[in-house]
N, C-alpha and C positions, 0 to 999 in steps of 0.2 A: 816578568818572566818567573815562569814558576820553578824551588829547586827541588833537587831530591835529598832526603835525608837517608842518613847511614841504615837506618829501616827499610829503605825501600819506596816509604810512603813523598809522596807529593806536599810538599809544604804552599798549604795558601796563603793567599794576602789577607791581609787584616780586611776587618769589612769596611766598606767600599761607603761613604756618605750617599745616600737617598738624595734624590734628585726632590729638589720642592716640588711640593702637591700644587696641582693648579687650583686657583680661586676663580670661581665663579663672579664677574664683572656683570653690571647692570647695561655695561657698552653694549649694543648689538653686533652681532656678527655682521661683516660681510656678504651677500648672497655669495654664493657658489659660484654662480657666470662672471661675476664683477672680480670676486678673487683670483681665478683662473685667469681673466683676462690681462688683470692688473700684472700677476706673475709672468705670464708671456709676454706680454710688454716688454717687461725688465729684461727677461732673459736675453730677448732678440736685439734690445739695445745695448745690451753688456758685450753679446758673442759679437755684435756689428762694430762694436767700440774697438775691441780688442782686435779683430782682425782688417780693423781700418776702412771699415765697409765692404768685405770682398764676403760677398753672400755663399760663395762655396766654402770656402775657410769656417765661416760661422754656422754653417750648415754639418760639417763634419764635426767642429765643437761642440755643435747642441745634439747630435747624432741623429739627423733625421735629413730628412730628402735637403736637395735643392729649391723642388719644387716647394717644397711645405713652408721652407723660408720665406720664397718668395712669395706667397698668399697671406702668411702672415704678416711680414712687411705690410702689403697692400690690405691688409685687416686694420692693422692699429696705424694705418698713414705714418709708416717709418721711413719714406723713402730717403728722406735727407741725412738719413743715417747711412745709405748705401753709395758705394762708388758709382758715378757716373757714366753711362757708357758712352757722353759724349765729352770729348777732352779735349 
């Protein structure tokens, strides 16, 4: 929080350490579609972890349809991540 001095003026913060520079690795990237996919993945098994498999709960978490949940599910074969609707 920034204060004010008896001036008027706004006292800053000392300066702020520089985030390290990225280095250039010989690794290759990822494609794009494999990265993407790989993160949705995660994401759908994280939001279906946390909400115990109830695909609307995880659907409001990740903030997108029900419907998109459930295509996704049935994209990356999550279903064993999802509640049963037979019990």
């Amino acid at each position: 929080m920034s204060k004010t001095s008896k001036s008027g003026r706004v006292a800053r913060p000392s300066r702020v350490q520089k985030s390290p520079q990225f280095t250039l690795s010989a690794d290759p990237l990822p494609k794009w579609r494999e990265a993407k996919a790989s993160l949705e993945r995660w994401m759908l098994k994280e939001a279906l972890t946390r909400t115990d498999g109830n695909m609307a709960a995880a659907s409001r978490l990740l903030g997108i349809t029900k419907v998109a949940v459930l295509h996704a599910v049935r994209r990356h074969d999550l279903e064993a991540y999802t509640r049963s609707r037979e019990g």
